[in-house]
N, C-alpha and C positions, 0 to 999 in steps of 0.2 A: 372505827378503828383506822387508824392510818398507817400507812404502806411503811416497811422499814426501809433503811438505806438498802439491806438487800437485795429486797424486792423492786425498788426502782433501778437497781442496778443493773437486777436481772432480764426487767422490760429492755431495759436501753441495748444490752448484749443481744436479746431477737432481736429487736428494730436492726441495730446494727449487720445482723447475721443474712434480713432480708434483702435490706440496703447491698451488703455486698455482693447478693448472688444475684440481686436485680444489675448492679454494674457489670459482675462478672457474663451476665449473659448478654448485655447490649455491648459489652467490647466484644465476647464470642462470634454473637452477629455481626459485627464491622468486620472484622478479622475474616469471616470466611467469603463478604462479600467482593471484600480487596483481591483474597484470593482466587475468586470463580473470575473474576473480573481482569485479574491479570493475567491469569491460563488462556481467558480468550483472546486477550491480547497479543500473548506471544502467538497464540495459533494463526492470527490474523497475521503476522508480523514475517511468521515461517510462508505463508501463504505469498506474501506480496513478494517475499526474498526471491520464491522459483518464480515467478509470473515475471519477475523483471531480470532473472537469469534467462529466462527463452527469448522477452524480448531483447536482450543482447545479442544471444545467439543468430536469432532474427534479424536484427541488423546488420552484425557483422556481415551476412550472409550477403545481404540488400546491398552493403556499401562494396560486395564485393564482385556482384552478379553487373553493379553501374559501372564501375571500373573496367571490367569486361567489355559491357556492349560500349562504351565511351571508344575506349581503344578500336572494335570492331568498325565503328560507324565513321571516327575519324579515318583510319585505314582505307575504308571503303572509301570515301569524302576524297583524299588526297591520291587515289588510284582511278578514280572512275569522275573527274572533275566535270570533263568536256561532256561524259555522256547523261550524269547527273545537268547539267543544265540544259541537254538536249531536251532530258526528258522533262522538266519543269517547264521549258517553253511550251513543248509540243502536247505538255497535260493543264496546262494553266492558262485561264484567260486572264490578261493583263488590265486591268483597270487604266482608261484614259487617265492623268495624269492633270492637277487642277491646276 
């Protein structure tokens, strides 16, 4: 007995039913992997944002601690000239000269 158009009809409508629910779940799985994937990426992303907000603050701090002792040390330098090279003489031995 052979199959009526029906019945081949109705084969092809399951094939078809599995087919779509085998795509439907391999996009599902892409789809949540994109998302677990990109959640950790912003996480990561929030993470570097503060780490390079402190290193700024860090710096600013650095560039402003130099600026300080810069001024101190010149200050010092242009007040204390004669006794600054006293004491370089009278602590440093001078290499003969080739």
């Amino acid at each position: 007995m052979t199959p009526t158009i029906k019945e081949i009809e109705k084969k092809q409508v399951e094939w078809l039913k599995y087919i779509n629910t085998g795509l439907l779940t391999i996009i599902l799985g892409t789809l949540m992997l994109i998302f677990n994937s990109q959640t950790s990426l912003h996480e990561a992303m929030e993470s570097q944002k503060l780490d390079i907000a402190k290193l700024s603050v860090t710096q600013t701090q650095n560039v402003q601690n130099v600026t300080q002792l810069q001024t101190r040390v010149t200050a010092l330098e242009t007040e204390n000239l004669q006794e600054l090279k006293q004491w370089i003489d009278d602590n440093y031995v001078r290499k003969p000269q080739k």
